[in-house]
N, C-alpha and C positions, 0 to 999 in steps of 0.2 A: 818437667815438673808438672803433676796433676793438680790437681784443684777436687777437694773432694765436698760436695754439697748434692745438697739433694735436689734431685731434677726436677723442671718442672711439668708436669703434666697432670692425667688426668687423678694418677696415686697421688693424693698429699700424705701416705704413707710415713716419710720423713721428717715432716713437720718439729716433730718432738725436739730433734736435732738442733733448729733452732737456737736455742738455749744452752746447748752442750758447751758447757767452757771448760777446755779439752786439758786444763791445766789440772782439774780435778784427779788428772791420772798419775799426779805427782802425789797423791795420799797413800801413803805406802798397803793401807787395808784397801782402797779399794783399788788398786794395782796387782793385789795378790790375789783378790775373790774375783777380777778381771782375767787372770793371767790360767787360773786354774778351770774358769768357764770355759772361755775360749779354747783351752787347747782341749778341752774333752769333747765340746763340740767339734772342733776340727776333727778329732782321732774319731768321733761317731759317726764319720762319713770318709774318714781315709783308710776307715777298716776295711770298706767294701772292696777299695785297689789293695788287700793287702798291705798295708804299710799303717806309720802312726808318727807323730811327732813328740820330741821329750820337751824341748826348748822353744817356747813359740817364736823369739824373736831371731831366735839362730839357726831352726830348721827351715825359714821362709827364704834364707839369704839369697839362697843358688836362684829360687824360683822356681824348681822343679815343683816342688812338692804344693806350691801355692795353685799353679797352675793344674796340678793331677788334682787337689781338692775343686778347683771349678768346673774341670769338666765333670765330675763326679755328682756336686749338686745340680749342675746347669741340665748335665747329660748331654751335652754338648764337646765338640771336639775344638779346642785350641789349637794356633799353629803351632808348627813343629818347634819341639824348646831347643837350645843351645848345650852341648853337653859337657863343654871347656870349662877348666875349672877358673879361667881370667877375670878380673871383676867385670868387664865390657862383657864378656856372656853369661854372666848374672844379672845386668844391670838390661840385657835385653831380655832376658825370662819374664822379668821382674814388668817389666813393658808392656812385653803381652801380654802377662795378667791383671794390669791396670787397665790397657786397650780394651779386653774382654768385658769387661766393669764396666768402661764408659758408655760401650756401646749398649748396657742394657740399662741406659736410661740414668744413671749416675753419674752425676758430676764431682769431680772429687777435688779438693781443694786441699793446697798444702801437704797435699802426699807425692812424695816424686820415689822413680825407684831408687836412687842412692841412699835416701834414709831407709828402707827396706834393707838394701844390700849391706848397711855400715849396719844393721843390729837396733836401730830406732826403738826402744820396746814402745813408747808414746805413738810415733808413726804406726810403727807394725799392729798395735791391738788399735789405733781406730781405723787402719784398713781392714780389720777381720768383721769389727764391727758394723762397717757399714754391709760388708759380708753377707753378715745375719740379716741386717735390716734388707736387703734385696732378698735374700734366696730362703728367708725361711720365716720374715714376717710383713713383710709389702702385700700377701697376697690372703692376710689370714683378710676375714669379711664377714660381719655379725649384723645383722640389719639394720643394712646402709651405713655400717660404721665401717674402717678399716685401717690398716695396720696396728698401732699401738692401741688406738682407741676401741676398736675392732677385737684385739685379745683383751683388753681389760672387761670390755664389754662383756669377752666368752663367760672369762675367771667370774666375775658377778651373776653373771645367768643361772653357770652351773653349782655355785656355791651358796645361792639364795636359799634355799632349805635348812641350809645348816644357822641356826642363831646364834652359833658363838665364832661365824665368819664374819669380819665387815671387809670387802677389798674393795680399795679405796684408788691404790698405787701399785708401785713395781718395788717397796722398799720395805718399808715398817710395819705394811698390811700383812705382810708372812715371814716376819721374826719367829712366832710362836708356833710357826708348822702346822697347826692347823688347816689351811689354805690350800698346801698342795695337799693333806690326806683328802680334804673334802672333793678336791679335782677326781683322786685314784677312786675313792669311797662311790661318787656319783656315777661312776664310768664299770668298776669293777668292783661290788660291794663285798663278793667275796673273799679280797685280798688282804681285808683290814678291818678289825675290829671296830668301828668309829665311836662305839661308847664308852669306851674305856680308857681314852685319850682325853687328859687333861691339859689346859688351858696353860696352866702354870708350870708344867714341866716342857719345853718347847727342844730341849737337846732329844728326848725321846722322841717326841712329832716328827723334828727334822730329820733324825737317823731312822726310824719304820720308813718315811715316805720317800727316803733317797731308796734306803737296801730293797724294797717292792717295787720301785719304781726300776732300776737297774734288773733284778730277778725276774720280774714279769714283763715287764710292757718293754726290756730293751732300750729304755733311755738310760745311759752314760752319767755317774755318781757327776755333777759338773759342780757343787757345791757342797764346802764341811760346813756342816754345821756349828762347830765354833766359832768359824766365821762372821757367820751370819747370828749368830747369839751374842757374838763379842763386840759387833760393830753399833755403834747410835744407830746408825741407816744403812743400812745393805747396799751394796750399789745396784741401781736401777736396773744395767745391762746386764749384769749376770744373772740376774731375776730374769731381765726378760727372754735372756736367752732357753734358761733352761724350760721356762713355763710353756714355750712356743714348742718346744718337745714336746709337750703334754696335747699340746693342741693338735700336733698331726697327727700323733702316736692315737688320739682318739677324735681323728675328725671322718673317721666312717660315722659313728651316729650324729652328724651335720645334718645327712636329710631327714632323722625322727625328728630332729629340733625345730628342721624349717617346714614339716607338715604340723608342728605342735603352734607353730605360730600363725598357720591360716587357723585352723581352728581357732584360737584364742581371739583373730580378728574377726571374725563371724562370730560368734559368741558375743566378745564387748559389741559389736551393732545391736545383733538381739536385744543385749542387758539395757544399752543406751534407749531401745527402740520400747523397752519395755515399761522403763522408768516413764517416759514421754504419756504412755497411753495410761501409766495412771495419776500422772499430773494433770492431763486432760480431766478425766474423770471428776475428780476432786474440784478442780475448777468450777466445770460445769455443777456440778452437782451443791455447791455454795451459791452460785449466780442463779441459777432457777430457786432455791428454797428463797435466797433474799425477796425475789421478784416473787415467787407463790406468799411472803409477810407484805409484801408490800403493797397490793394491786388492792385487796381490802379495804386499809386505810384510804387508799386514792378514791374507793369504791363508797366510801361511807359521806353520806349525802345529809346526815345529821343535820340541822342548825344548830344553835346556839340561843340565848336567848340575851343575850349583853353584847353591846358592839366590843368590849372588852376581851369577851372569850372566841369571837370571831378574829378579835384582830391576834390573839395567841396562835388559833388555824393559821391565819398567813403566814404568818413567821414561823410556823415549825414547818409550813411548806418551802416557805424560802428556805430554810433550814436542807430543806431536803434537796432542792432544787441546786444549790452551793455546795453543799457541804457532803452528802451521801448518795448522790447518785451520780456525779463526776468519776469517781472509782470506780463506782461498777463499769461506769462507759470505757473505761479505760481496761477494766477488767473481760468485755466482750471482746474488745479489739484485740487483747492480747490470748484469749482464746481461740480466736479466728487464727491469728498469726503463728499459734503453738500449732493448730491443729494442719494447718498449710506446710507447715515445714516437719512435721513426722512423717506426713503424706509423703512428701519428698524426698526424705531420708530412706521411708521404707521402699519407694518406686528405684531409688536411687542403690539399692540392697538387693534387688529384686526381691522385696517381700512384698503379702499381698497387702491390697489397701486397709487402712484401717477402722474398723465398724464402731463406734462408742456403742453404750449401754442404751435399751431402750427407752426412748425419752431426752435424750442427750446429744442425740444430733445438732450439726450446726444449726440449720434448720429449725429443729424443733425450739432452742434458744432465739430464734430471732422470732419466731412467733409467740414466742412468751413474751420480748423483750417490745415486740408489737402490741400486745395487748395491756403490758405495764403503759407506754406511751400513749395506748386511747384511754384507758382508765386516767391517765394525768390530763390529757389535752381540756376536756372539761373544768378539772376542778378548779385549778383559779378562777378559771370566770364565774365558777358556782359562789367561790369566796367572796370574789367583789360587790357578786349580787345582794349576796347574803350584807353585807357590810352595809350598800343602800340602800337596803330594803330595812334595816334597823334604824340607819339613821335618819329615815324620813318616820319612821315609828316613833322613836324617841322624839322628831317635833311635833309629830300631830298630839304628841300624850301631852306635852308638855304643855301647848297651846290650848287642848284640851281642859288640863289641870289649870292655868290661868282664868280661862274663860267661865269655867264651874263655880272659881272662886268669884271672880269678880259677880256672876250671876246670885252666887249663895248669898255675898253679901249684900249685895240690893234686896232678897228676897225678906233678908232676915228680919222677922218682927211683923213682916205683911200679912200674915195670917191672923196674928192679933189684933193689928191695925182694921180689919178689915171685920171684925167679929164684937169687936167695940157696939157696944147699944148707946153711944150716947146722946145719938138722937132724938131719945126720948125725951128727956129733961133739958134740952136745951130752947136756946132761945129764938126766934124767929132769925137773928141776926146769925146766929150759929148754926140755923139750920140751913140757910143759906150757903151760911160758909163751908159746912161739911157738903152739902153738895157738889159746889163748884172744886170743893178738893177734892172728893171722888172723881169728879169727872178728869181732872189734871191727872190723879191715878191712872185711870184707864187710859189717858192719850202717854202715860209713863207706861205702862202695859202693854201695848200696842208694840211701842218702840222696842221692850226688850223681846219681842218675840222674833224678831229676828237673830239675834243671838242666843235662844233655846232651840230654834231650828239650828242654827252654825252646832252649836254643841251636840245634837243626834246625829248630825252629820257627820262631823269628827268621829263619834264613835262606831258611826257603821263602818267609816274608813279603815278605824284600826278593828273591826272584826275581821272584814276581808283580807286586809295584811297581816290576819292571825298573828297579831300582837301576844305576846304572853301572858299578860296582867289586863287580858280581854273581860275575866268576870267581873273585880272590881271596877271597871271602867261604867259596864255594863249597869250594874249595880248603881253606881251613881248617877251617871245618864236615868237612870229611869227614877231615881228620887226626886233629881230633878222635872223631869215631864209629873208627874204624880203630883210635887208640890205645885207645878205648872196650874195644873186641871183644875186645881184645889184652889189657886189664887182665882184664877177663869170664876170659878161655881163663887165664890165668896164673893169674887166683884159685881157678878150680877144678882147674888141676894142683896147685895148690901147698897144697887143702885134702887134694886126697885123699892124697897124699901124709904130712901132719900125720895124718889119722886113721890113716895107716898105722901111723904110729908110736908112736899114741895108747896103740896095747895096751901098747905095752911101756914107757909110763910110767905114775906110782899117781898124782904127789904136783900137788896145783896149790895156788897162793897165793890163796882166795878175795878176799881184800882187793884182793889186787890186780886180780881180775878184776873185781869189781864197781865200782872207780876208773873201770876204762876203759869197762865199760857203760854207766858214767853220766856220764862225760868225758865219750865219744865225741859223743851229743845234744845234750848241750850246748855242745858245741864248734861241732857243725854249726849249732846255733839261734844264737849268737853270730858267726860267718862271716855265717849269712844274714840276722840283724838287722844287721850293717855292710853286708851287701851292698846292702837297701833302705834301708839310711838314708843313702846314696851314690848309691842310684836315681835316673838325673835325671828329670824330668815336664814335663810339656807342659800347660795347660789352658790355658781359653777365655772361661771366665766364674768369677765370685764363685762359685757355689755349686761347680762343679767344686773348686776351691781349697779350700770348706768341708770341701767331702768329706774330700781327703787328709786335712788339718786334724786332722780328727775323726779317721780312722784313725789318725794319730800319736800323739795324747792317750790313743786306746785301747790302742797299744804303751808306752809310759810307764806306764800303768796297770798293765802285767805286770810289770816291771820288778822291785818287792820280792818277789814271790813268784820271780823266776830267780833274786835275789842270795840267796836262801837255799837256794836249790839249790845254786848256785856253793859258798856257805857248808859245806853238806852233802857237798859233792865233796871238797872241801880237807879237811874232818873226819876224811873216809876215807883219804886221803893222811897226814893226822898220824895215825891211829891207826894206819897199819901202823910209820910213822914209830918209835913208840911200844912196837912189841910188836918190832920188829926190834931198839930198843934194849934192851926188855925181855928179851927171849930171845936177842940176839944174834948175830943171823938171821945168815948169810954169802950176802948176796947185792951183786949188783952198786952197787945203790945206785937205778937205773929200773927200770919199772915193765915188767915184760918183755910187756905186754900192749897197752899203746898209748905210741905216740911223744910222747900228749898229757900237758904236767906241770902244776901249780899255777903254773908262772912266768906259761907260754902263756895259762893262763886267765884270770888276773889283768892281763894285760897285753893281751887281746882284753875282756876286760870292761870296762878301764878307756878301751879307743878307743871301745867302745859307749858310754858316759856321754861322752868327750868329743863325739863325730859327734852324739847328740841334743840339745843347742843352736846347733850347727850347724847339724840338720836344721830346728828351730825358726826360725831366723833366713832360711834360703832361705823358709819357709812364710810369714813376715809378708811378706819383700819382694815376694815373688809376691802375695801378698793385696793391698799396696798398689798391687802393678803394674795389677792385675784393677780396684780401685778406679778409679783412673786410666781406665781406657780405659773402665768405665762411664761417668763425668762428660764423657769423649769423647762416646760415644753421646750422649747428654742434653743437650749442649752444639751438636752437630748437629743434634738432631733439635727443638730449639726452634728455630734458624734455620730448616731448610728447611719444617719446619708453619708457619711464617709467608708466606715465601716462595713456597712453592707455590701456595695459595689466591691471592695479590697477586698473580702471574705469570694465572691464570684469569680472574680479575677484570676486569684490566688487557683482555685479547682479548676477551674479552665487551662493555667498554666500548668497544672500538674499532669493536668489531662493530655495535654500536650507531647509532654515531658516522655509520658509512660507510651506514647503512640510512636514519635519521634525516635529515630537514629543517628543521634549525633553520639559521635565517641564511640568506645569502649564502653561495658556496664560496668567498671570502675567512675566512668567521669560519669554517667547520666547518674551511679550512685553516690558519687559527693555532688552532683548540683542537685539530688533530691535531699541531701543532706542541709546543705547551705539551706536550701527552700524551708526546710522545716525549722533549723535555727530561724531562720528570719521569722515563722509562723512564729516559734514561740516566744521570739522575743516581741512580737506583738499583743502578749496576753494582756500585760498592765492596762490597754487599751480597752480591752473586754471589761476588765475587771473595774478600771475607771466609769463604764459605763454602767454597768452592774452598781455601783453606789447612786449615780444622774436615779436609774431607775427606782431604785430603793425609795432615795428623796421624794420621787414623783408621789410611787406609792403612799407615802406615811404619809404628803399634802391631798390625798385622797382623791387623786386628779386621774380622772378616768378615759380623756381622748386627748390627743395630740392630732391637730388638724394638721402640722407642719413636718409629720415624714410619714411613711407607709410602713416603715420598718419596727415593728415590737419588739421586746426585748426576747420573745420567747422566738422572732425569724433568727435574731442574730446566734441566741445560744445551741439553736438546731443548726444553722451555717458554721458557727464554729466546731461544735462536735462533728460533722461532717467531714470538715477541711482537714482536723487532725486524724482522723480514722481513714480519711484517703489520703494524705500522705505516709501514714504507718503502713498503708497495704502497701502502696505502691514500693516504699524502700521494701521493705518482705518481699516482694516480687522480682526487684531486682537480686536482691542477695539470693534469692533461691536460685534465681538462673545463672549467677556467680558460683553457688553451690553445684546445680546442674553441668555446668560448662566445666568446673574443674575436676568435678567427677569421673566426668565421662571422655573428655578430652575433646571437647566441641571447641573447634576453630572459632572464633571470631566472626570471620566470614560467613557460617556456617550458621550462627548467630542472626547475623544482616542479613544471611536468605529468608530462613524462617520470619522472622519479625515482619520484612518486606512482603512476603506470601501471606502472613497474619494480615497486617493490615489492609492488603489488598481488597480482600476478599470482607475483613470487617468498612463493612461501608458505611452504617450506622455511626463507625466509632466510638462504640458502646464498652469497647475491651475484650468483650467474648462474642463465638461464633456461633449462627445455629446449626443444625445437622444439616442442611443443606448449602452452608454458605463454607462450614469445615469439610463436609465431604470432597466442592468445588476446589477447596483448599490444598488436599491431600492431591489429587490429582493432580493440581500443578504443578505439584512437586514429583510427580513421578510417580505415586501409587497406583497402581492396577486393579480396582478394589473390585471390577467383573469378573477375576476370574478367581475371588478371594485368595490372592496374594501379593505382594510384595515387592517393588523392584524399585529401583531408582533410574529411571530414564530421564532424566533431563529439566529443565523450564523449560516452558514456549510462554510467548505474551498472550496477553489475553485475548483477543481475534485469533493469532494463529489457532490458541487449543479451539476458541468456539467453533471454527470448519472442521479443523481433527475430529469434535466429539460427531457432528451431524456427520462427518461423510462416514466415519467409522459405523453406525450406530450403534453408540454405547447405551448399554441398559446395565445402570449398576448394579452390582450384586449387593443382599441387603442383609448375604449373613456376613461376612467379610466384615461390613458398614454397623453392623452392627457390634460386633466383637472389637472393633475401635471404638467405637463410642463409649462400652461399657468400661473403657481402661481410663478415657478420656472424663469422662464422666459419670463417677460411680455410685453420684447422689443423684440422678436421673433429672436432670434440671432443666435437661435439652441445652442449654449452653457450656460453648467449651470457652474455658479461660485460656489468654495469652500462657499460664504457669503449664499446666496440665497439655497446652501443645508441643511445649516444647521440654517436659517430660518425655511424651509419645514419641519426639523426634530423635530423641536424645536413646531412648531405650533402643526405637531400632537400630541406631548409627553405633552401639559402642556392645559392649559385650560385658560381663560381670562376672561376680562368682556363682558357682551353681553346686546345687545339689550333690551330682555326681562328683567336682571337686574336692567338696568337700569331704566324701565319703571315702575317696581314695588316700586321702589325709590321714583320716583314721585309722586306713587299714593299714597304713605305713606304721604307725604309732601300733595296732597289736601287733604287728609281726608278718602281715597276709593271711591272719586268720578273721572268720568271718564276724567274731564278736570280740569286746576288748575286754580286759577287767580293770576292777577298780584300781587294783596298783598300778596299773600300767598308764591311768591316765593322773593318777595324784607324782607320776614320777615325773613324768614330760609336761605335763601342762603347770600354771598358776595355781595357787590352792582353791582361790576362790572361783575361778574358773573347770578346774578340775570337779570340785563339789555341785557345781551346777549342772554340770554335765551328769556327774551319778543320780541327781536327785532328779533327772529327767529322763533318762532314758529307760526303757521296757528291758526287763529280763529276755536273756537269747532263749528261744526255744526250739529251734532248730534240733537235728541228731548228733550234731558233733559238738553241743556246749556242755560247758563245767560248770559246778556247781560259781555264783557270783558271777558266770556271765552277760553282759550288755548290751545290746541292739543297738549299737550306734547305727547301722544302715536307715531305718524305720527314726531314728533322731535326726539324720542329716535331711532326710525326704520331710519333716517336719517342718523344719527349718524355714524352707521355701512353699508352704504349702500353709492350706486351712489346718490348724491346731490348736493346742490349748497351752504351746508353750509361752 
């Protein structure tokens, strides 16, 4: 007893089988559409011996006939049959042609020859079956598919043209007969009218494409169409048997199909290759306009005239600094990476390198990308200047503005005061008194002269700081010095005057004068302790803060020694108080000497005790504010000294990484993978510091003595770290790309890398022309006698005695014609990618020109030009069009009218063009 399964090797041809649940054969339709395939297939190969069978399951008994149909497909000779008509010499015919079976690779299960010889129809049609599935469909083969999958594949290849084909299957997909006419139509269009065949009449379809198929092409009527129009589902096997007809009966055009499919794979490169160069394009050409809008704005050096609209600049620069040029940076990297790997694809193609548009070179992008970067590196710090440079403008105005007032109103009415005649009609007693008030005047005078100097002062300062609102300053400053001049000229008309009339008074009031001598200083030391303890201030740090601090404490500290001054002024006021009651005085009741009384002083002394815990209370809040914005600093500066070093680390590790040969370039590209998760899952970190910074900024806090690290080292280390980790993986996959391209060993891999790094001593990544040249050699190139060989390694001492005892003098056309392959931006360095590009180009072989050419000439015929139908028949549509929309008219002596230069298109291909 056999065992019929399907063997295992390298055909999984029989796969399908699988699933065959052999009881199906019990459906009496598809028993019948089985029984009437099978035996026309057998009779289209037992014609050839002359003979035919009527009965499938009872001409096989003897075995004769099973056997004469094997050697007929196999073409092979069976042992000799038995010719007794006993069932023992049936049941050994029946043997050897099972034996025959097993041995080409079928295993056959549940078939023994006694159900053969007893009439089996079950047994009998699935040993015919597997029949078919060895000798007439295990060897069909459509690319890289085979057997079932492999004819289905054909049936869709060659049926795709037609749109009211869909084949799917072996069953429902050619009920309507459509399917096989489209097979005969594609193959022999002259057999069969295909436009005139509707969809919806399907006994027509199927009767034309059996009765053409049997009249011409000699395949055997193996299915009625009733059948196959009466049944839900057709059975699979009799479909596939007959279809596989079709597939020998027209597998001479096999090799137009499989020259029609290098083309179409040279072609999709191209289309792929071409897409790529104007993704580049558009990229680049979006990334330089943004940077040509942007470098301006960076460039515009403008001020502002409000710390308001200054601090708007900052934040639309943070703005920029966050929010819109992150992308771009991400958008340069991934232009590098696009532009790396078309390189690759076209070296990988043998096309030639790729030239972008001029002005769009890598290069020319990173000099753009360069000078956006010097245009930025300033301008912040232009901001923050700009920022202090206002807010010390806005204190000097301020202080300015207080100081004018407090001046204007001392001033006010002095002019009058001072232009008064009533000297004349007074009385000895009065003129005495106006003189001694004149003179407290002038020692009042005196004193505010150093606050009309403070105040031109102040105002030269804010002209040199080109303050905004400089004329109006200006303007006032000099009303005041004017009205200055004018009190000055009025106090000395108005002394000399008083000493005129000095002579001719005796009598003055000492009490009274010595009031206002000692009023008057203290009046003035009481205005100017309000004046500072109203003073606004500006500082930057704790100790600045201590300082005032302490100065405050030391004004406090004077304070009982003035209140007994004060005490001693008032004393004098009551004791004239005192003798005027006492003696009676007749005078006015004031002090004809100073304007200044007990009320004034008492009521400026008691604003100075309220303004000094007031001034107390601004000095703590400022000391808390200073506190604050140290714990800022400190809070900063332990992030980014974490951060900083981890960002170093991290590049040095990758550096590593990319020099290093551990593994396979699968593992070094998932531990570059890992690496880069980890980067990015460290951004929150960034970005937590990115707010530290923020805070610093808005507390207007301009040094940190407690790290070295800025926020502008960290965001250039981070951009860094992520743009050499993005090459680096790019570097790898390309040489994952390169090595499965070209079919580079592994090994082959660890030579080269180990040769790279050898010779890169720097560790820089890339080689110069003289350290790659050293390179090449090592490796066996012979570059003096400008060619090529592979001789060997030596280590580095042996080659250095080889070169001197030899004396090599390299040749430097050879050296140079590698270079330029090597490096086609002239950069003088070669990258680890592009060496083993170069390595990879020599070691492997591609498709070429001339291949392709002979392609085409398969597809016209052997003629030297093709035409347009001939490539809209065998190729894709959309492929076939590209092809006509590119190629030159033949002009040769033997072309027709529509002929094509495919030669002159394939030498394109590979060459400088404009395809």
């Amino acid at each position: 007893m056999y065992n019929m399964e399907n063997y295992d090797g390298e055909n999984d041809y029989m796969q399908q089988e699988d699933d065959w649940d052999r009881d199906l054969l019990l459906d009496p339709a598809w028993e019948k559409q089985q029984r009437k395939t099978f035996t026309a297939w057998c009779n289209s190969h037992l014609r050839k011996a002359g003979t035919q069978i009527e009965n499938i399951e009872e001409d096989f008994r003897d075995g004769l006939k099973l056997m004469l149909l094997l050697e007929v497909i196999s073409g092979e000779r069976l042992a000799k049959p038995e010719r007794g008509k006993m069932r023992v010499h049936k049941i050994s015919n029946v043997n050897k042609a099972l034996d025959f079976i097993a041995s080409k690779g079928v295993k056959l299960v549940s078939i023994g020859a006694e159900e053969i010889v007893d009439g089996n129809a079950k047994m009998t049609l699935g040993m015919i079956w597997t029949i078919i599935l060895r000798f007439a469909i295990q060897d069909i083969s459509v690319e890289e598919t085979s057997a079932k999958e492999g004819l289905l594949l054909w049936c869709q290849r060659k049926t795709a043209p037609y749109k009211n084909v869909n084949i799917q299957n072996f069953h429902i997909s050619w009920k309507d007969g459509l399917g096989f006419c489209a097979l005969i139509h594609r193959h022999r269009p002259e057999l069969i009218d295909y436009g005139k065949l509707r969809k919806d009449d399907p006994m027509t379809n199927l009767n034309t494409a059996f009765d053409v198929a049997e009249k011409y092409l000699d395949i055997p009527k193996m299915l009625d169409a009733e059948d196959i129009v009466g049944t839900a589902r057709p059975d699979e096997k009799a479909i596939m048997t007959y279809v596989s007809s079709f597939y020998h009966a027209f597998s001479g055009a096999q090799k137009a199909e499989t020259a029609a499919n290098r083309i179409c794979k040279v072609l999709a490169v191209n289309q792929e290759n071409e897409q790529l160069m104007e993704d580049y394009e558009k990229l680049a050409s979006d990334l330089l306009e943004w940077i040509r809008r942007t470098i301006p704005w960076l460039e515009n050096r403008m001020p502002e005239n409000t710390m308001q609209a200054m601090q708007q600049k900052l934040e639309d620069f943070r703005d920029y600094r966050r929010l819109h040029k992150p992308p771009k940076v991400q958008e340069k990297c991934q232009l590098e990476i696009n532009f790396n790997t078309l390189q690759t694809k076209l070296r990988l193609s043998n096309r030639p390198a790729f030239m972008p548009s001029e002005g769009k070179m890598v290069s020319d992008i990173n000099n753009a990308w360069g000078n956006l970067e010097g245009a930025e590196k300033g301008y912040e710090e232009w901001l923050l200047n700009e920022i202090r440079r206002l807010e010390r403008l806005d204190h000097l105005a301020e202080k300015f503005r207080q100081k004018a007032a407090i001046h204007e109103a001392w001033t006010e009415g002095k002019e009058d005061m001072l232009q008064k005649r009533d000297y004349e009609t007074a009385s000895l007693s009065e003129i005495k008194a106006l003189l001694k008030k004149h003179e407290a005047f002038e020692s009042d005078l005196a004193a505010h002269q150093d606050r009309v100097e403070q105040i031109a002062a102040i105002a030269q300062e804010l002209n040199e700081l080109d303050y905004y609102d400089s004329p109006s300053v200006n303007a006032r400053c000099q009303r005041i010095c004017d009205q200055w001049d004018a009190l000055g000229a009025l106090t000395q008309k108005r002394s000399e005057a008083l000493q005129r009339t000095e002579k001719l008074l005796e009598t003055i009031d000492q009490l009274y004068l010595e009031f206002a001598k000692r009023a008057a200083p203290f009046n003035n030391w009481m205005e100017g302790a309000m004046e500072d303890l109203q003073d606004t201030f500006i500082v930057h740090t704790i100790e600045e803060i201590q300082g005032l601090s302490t100065a405050h404490e030391q004004f406090k500290a004077t304070l009982p020694e003035a209140d007994k001054e004060r005490l001693a002024i008032l004393g004098i006021h009551n004791e004239i108080a005192k003798i005027v009651q006492t003696y009676h005085v007749n005078i006015a009741g004031t002090n004809p000497y100073t304007t200044i009384n007990p009320q004034e002083i008492n009521a400026k002394w008691d604003k100075v005790r309220q303004l000094v815990p007031q001034r107390d209370q601004a000095l703590i809040e400022e000391h808390a504010r200073q506190q604050n914005n140290e714990r800022l600093r400190r809070q900063f500066a332990n992030q980014a000294n974490v951060i900083g070093p981890w960002i170093q680390t991290k590049m040095e590790e990758i550096g590593r990484i990319s020099i290093e040969m551990h593994g396979t370039l699968e593992d070094q590209l998932t531990h570059l993978r890992q690496y880069e998760k980890s980067i990015v899952n460290y951004k929150p970190k960034i970005d937590q510091l990115e707010g530290d910074h923020q805070l610093i900024q808005e507390a207007l806090i301009f040094d940190n003595k407690h790290t070295n690290y800025t926020m502008e080292h960290i965001r250039v280390g981070w951009e860094q770290l992520l743009t050499t980790i993005a090459r680096t993986i790019n570097e790898i996959e390309n040489q994952i790309l390169t090595r499965d391209a070209k079919g580079i060993s592994q090994e082959q891999l660890n030579e080269f890398r180990a040769s790279f790094n050898h010779f890169d001593r720097d560790h820089s990544g890339t080689l110069g022309a003289e350290e790659f040249k050293a390179c090449l050699i090592s490796l066996g190139f012979d570059i003096a006698n400008d060619a090529q060989k592979r001789t060997g390694i030596m280590d580095p001492e042996d080659f250095k005695t080889c070169l001197i005892s030899m004396g090599y003098n390299l040749g430097e056309n050879e050296f140079s014609r590698i270079m330029s392959i090597v490096d086609p931006n002239r950069m003088g360095l070669v990258t680890f990618q592009a060496f083993i590009d170069f390595m990879s180009r020599e070691t492997a072989d591609t498709d070429t020109a001339d291949q392709v050419m002979a392609s085409f000439k398969v597809l016209a015929g052997d003629k030297n030009y093709i035409l347009a139908d001939e490539l809209r028949r065998e190729l894709p549509p959309d492929q076939a069009e590209y092809c006509i929309a590119r190629m030159a008219p033949y002009t040769g002596p033997d072309g027709v009218p529509g002929a094509l230069d495919y030669m002159s298109f394939s030498t394109a291909l590979y060459g400088e063009s404009d395809l």
